[in-house]
C-alpha positions in Angstrom: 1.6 -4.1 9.5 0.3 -0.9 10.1 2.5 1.9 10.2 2.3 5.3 12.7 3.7 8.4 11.4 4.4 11.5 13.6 5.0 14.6 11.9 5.5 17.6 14.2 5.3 20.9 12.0 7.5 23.5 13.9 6.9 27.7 12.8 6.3 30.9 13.9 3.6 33.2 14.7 0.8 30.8 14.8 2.1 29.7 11.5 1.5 25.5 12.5 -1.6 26.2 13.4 -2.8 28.0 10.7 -1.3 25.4 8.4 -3.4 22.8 10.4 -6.5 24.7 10.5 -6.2 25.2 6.3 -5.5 21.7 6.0 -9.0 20.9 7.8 -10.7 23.6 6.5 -9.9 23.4 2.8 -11.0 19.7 2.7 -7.0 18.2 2.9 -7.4 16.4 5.4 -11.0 14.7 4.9 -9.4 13.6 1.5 -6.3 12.6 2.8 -9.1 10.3 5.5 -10.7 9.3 2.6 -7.6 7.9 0.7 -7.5 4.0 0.8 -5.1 2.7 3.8 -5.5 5.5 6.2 -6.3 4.8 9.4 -6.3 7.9 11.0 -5.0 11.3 10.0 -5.4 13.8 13.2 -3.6 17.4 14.5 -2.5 17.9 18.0 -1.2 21.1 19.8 1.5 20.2 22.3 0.6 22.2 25.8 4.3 23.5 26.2 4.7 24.5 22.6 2.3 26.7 21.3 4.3 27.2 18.1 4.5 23.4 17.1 1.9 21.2 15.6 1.9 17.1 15.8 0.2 14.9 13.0 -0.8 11.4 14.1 -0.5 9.8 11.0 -1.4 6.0 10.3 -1.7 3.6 7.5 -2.7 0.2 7.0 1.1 -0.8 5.3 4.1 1.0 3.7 1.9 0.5 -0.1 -0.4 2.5 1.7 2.0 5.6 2.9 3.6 5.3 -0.8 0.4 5.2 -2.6 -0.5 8.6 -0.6 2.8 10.2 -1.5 2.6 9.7 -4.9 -0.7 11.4 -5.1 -2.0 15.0 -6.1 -2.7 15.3 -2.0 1.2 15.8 -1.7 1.6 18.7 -3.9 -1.1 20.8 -2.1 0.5 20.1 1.2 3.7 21.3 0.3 2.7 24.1 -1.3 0.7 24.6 1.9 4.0 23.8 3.9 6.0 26.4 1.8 3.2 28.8 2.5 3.4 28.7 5.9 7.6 28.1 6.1 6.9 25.3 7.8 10.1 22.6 9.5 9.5 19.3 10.3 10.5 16.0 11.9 9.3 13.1 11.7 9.1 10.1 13.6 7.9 6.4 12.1 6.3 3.5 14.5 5.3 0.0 13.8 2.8 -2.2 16.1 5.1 -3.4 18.7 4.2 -7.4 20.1 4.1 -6.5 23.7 1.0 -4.1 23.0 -1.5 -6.5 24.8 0.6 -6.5 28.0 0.4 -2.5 28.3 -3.7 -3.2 28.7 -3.7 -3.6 32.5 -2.0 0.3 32.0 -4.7 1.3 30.2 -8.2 2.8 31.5 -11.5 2.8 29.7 
């Protein structure tokens, strides 16, 4: 079942973003795309908090998400987190049943 991970990376004086733009810059996150089970792997700037950064971050099952934090990936980014004196939270989803019900919501 895939899983959805939110990670919003709170900091100060652009900090978030400049953690996100190294990730995408350096090549991180392309390898992080590139890792077997991801799904997608994307950064997001909320409107009303400039100083906060949300990662949408998916995986085809939890051997997937494990696989991912046992690799070398996971000591650049928190070095890269430590750099920055980044804070998180993080929130975890699943694929909920009623998902083809919200359709008639939904405009393509």
């Amino acid at each position: 079942m895939p899983i959805t991970v939110n990670l919003y990376y709170h900091g100060t004086n652009g900090s978030a973003r400049a953690f996100a733009e190294e990730m995408e810059r350096s090549g991180i996150a392309n390898a992080i795309r590139a890792e077997r089970g991801n799904l997608a792997y994307r950064y997001f700037i909320p409107t009303d908090d400039p100083e906060t950064v949300l990662l949408i971050d998916s995986w085809e099952d939890q051997a997937a998400i494990d696989a991912h934090h046992q690799s070398p990936m996971m000591q650049k980014i928190a070095a890269l987190r430590e750099q920055y004196d980044l804070h998180m939270e993080a929130y975890r989803f699943t694929e909920a049943d009623g998902t083809a019900a919200d359709q008639q919501f939904i405009r393509k």
